[in-house]
C-alpha positions in Angstrom: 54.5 69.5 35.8 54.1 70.0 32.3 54.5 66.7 31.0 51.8 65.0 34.4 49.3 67.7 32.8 50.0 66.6 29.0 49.4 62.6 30.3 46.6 64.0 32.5 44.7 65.5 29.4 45.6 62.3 26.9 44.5 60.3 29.6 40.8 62.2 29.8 40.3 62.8 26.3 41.0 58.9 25.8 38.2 58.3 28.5 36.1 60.7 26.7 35.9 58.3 23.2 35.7 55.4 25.1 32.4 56.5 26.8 31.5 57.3 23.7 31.9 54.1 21.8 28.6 52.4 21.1 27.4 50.6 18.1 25.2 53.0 15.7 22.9 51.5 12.7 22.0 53.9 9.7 18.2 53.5 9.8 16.3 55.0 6.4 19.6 56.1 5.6 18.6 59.0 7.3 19.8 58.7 10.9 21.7 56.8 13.3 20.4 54.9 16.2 22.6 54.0 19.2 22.6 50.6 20.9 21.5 50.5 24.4 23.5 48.7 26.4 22.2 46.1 28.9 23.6 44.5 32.0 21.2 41.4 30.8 20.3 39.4 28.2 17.5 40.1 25.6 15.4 37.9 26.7 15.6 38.5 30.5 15.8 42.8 29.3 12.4 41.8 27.5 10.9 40.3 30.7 7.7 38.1 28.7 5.0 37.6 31.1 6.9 38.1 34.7 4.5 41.3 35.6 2.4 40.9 32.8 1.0 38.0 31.6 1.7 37.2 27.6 3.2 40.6 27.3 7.2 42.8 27.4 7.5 44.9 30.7 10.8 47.2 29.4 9.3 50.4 30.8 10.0 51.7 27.0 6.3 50.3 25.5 4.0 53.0 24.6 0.3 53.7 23.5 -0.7 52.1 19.9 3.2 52.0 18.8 5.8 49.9 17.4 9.0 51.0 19.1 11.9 49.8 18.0 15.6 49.7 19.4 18.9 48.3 19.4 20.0 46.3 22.1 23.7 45.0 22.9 25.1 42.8 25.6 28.3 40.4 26.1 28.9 41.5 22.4 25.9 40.8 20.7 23.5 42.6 19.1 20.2 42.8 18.3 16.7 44.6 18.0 13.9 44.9 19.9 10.2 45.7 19.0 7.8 46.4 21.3 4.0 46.7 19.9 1.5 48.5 22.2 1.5 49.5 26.3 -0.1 47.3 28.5 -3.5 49.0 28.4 -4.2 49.0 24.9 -7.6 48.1 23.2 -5.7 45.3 20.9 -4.4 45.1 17.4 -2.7 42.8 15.0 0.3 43.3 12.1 2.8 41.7 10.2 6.2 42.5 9.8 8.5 40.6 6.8 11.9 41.1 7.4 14.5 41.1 4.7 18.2 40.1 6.2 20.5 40.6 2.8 23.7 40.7 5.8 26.5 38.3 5.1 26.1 36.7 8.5 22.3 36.5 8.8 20.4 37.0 11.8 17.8 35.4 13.8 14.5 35.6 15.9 15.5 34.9 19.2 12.1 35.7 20.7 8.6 35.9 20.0 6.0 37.5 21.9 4.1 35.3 22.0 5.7 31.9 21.7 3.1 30.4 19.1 3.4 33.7 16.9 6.8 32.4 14.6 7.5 33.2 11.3 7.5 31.8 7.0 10.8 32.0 5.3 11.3 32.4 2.4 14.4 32.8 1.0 16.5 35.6 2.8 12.6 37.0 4.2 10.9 35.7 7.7 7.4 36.9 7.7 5.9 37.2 10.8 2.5 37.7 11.8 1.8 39.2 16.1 -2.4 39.6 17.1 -2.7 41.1 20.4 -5.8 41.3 22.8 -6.9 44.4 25.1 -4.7 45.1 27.6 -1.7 43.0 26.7 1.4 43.5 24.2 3.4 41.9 21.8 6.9 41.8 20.0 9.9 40.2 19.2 14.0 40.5 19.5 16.0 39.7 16.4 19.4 39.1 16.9 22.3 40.4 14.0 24.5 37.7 13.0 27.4 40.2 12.6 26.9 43.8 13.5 29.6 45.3 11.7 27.6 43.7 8.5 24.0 44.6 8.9 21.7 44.8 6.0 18.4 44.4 6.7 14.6 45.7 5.5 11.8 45.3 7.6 8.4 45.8 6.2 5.5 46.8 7.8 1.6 45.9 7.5 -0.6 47.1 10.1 -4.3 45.7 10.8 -4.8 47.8 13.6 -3.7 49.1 17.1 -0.8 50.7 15.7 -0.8 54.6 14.6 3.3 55.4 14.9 6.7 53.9 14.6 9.1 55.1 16.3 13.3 54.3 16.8 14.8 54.5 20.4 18.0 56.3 20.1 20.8 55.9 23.2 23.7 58.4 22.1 24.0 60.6 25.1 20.7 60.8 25.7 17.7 59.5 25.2 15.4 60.3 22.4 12.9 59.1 20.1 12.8 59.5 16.5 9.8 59.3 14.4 9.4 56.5 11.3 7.2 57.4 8.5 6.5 55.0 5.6 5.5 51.0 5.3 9.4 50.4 5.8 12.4 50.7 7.6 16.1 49.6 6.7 19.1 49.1 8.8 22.1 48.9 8.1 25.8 50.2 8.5 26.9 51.7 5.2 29.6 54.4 5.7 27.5 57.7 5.2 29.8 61.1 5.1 26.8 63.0 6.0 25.9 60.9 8.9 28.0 61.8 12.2 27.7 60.4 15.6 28.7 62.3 18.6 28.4 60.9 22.0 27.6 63.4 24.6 30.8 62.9 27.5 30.2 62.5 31.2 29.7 66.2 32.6 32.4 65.5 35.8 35.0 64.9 32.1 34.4 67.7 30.6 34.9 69.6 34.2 38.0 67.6 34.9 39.1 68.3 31.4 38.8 71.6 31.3 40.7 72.2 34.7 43.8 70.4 32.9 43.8 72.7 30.3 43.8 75.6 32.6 46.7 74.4 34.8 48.6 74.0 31.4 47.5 77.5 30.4 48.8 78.7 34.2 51.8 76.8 33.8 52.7 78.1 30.4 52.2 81.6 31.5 54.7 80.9 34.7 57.4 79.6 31.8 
């Protein structure tokens, strides 16, 4: 009995960290931002002009903001921004993004089609003009995630007032940007810890093991 509830508990606390394994970026060097994980690919996640015409349909857009998130599926990775909600009065901005990674990335999709970027060097600068009542955006794919170094900089003509980071660990939240940048990368940090939130029917099944081991040490 003792050793089927010792494998039982390995076997759930095992389960535990592998729900909780997503891929996390360092953004500002301030926090870290959990991929979401998709059942589709970032383009078909994106969903250009299929309700909408020109514009995303995620369900994640929102009034007059850039959202951004990181997206993963079949092992890649890559981030999404979404500029604007579908009933917006219009704006324009550029966005030049540094990729200093040792595998370099790439825009895999621009919203819309026409709006593609300069290089120069290790910098795409890229340049999105939206009407009323439509969106824009963009995904970027990382060349490597587990070597991500990358700066995006941000100048805003109008229709956007906030930034904000989409953050899947558990649960999900939003986190607010502040400043003309934003940096991503995955430097170790000490001061930066991860911790996924387990499955509620683990933690009950969990703690049930460690009360039949409690009842059966008490019995010895």
């Amino acid at each position: 009995m003792k050793k089927y509830v010792t494998y039982l508990t390995t076997a759930l606390l095992l389960s535990v960290c592998a729900f909780s394994s997503n891929a996390a970026l360092i953004v500002n060097n301030s926090f870290l931002a959990n991929d979401l994980e998709l059942t589709e690919s970032f383009e078909d996640f994106y969903d250009y002009g299929n309700l909408f015409k020109a514009s995303s349909n995620t369900g994640f857009e929102l009034n007059n903001t850039l959202v951004l998130m990181i997206v993963s599926f079949d092992g890649d990775f890559g981030l999404v921004g979404l500029m604007d909600k579908l009933d917006s009065t219009g704006g324009g901005m550029t966005i030049a993004l540094t990729d200093d990674s040792t595998t370099q990335g790439a825009f895999t999709l621009y919203d819309d089609p026409k709006e593609t970027g300069t290089t120069s060097g290790n910098t795409i600068t890229s340049k999105w003009n939206w009407g009323e009542g439509f969106t824009d955006g963009f995904v970027y794919t990382f060349g490597d995630i587990t070597d991500v170094d990358v700066t995006l900089d941000f100048t805003i003509k109008s229709g956007i007032s906030d930034i904000v980071f989409y953050d899947f660990d558990g649960s999900t939240q939003l986190i607010n940007v502040t400043g003309p940048n934003l940096s991503l990368s995955n430097a170790v940090d000490p001061t930066l810890v991860s911790v996924s939130t387990p499955n509620s029917m683990l933690i009950t099944i969990l703690a049930l093991s460690l009360l039949l081991m409690r009842k059966f040490k008490t019995k010895s």
